[in-house]
C-alpha positions in Angstrom: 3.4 -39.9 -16.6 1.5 -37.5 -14.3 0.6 -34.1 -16.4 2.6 -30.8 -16.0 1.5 -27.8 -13.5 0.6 -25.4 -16.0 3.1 -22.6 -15.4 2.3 -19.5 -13.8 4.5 -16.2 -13.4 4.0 -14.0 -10.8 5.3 -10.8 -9.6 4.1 -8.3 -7.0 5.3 -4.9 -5.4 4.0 -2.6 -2.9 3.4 1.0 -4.0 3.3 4.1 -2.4 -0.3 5.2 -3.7 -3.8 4.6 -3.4 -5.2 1.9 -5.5 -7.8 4.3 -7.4 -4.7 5.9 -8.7 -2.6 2.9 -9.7 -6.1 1.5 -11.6 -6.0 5.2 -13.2 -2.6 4.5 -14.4 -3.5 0.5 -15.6 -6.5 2.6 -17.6 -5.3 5.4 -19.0 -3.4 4.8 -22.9 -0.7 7.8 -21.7 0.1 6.1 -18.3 0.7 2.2 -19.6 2.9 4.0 -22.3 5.2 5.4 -19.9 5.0 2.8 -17.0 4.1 -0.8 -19.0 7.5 -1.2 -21.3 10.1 -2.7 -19.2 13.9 -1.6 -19.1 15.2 -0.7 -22.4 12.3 -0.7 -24.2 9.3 1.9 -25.2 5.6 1.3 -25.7 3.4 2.6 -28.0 -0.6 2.5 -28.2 -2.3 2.8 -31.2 -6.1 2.0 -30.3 -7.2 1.9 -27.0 -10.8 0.9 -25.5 -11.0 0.8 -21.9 -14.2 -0.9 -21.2 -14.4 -5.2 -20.5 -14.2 -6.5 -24.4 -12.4 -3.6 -25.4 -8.6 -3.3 -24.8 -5.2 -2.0 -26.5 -2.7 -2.7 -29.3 0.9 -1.6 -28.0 4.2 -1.7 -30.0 7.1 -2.1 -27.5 10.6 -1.0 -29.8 13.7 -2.3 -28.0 15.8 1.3 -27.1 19.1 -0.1 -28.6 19.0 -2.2 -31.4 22.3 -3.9 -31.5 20.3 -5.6 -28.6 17.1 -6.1 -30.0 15.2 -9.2 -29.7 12.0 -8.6 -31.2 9.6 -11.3 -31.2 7.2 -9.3 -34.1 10.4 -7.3 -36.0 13.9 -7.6 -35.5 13.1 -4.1 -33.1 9.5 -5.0 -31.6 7.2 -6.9 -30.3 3.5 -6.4 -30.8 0.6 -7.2 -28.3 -3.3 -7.0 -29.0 -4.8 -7.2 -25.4 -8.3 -7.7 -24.5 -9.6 -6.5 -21.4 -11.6 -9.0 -20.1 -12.6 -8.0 -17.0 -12.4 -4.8 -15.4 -13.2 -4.2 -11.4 -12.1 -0.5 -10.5 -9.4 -0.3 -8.1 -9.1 -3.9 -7.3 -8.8 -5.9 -10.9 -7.9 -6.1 -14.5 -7.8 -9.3 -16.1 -6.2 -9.3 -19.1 -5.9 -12.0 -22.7 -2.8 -10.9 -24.1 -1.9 -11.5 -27.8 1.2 -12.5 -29.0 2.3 -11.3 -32.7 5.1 -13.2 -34.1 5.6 -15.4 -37.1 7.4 -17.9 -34.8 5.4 -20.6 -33.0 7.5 -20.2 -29.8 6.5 -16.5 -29.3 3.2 -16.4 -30.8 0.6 -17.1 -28.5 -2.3 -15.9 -25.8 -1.6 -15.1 -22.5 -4.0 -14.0 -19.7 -2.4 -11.5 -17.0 -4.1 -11.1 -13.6 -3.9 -7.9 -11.8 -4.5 -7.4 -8.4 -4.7 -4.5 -6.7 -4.9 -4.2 -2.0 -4.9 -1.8 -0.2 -2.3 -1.5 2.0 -1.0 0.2 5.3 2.0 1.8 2.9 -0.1 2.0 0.1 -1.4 -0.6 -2.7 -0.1 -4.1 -3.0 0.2 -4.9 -6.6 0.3 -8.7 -8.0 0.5 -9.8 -11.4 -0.2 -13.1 -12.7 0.5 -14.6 -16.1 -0.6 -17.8 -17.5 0.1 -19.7 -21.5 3.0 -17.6 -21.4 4.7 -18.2 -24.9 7.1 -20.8 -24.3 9.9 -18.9 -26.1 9.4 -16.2 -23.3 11.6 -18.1 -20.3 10.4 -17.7 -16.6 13.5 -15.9 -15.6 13.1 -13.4 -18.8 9.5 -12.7 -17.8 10.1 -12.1 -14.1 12.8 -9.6 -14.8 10.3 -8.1 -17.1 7.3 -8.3 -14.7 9.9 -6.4 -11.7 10.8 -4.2 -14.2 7.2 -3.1 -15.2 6.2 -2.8 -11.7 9.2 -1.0 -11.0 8.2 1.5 -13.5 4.5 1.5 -12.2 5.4 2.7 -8.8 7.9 5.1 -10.2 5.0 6.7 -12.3 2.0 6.7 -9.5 4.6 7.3 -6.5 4.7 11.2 -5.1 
């Protein structure tokens, strides 16, 4: 029996701003607050280090609890992300830490980010790999589109 592709999500979106300003806003504790949370949740960071082997711990809270599906609390999830590399305004790789007591969510995930420049702007691409395999692919693009979504809403005039 021939071995699995590892999986691999991926998202991408073009934004209307340079890419020193969307790094800016994948840097800054405020900005990945406002932007990184996608639809329906919020984000909270309570320690942030922005160099490579520092990084952030952020508490996403689901907005309405009666559809909560927290993967840390019945209301949150918890992350502990190290930056591993940082390149300015062209990449952030990321190992993302999964808090949950169940096997299926726990877990460490490493997220690409790719910032180019573009004609219209900066093309952003995300990739995530040892995704949490209680996380489904069609769960975590939604999430990725609704992240970037958010990104360009925050760094777009």
């Amino acid at each position: 029996m021939a071995d699995e592709e590892p999986r691999v999500d991926r998202g991408s979106r073009t934004v209307r701003a340079s890419a020193p300003a969307v790094y800016r806003a994948m840097t800054e504790p405020g900005a990945l607050e406002a932007w990184l949370p996608p639809e329906g949740m919020t984000g909270r960071i309570d320690r942030f280090e922005p160099w490579s082997g520092g990084g952030f711990r952020m508490v996403l809270t689901y907005l309405d609890p009666a559809t909560a599906q927290g993967k840390t609390s019945e209301s949150s999830d918890v992350t502990e992300v190290e930056f591993v590399e940082l390149v300015p305004d062209e990449r952030i790789v990321q190992r993302v830490v999964f808090e949950s007591g169940d096997p299926a969510f726990a877990g460490t995930m490493t997220m690409i980010w790719r910032l180019t420049g573009t004609g219209e702007g900066t093309e952003v691409s995300v990739e995530a790999t040892g995704v949490p395999t209680g996380i489904s692919r069609a769960d975590h693009q939604v999430g990725l589109a609704s992240s970037l979504a958010n990104l360009a809403a925050h760094v777009e005039p």
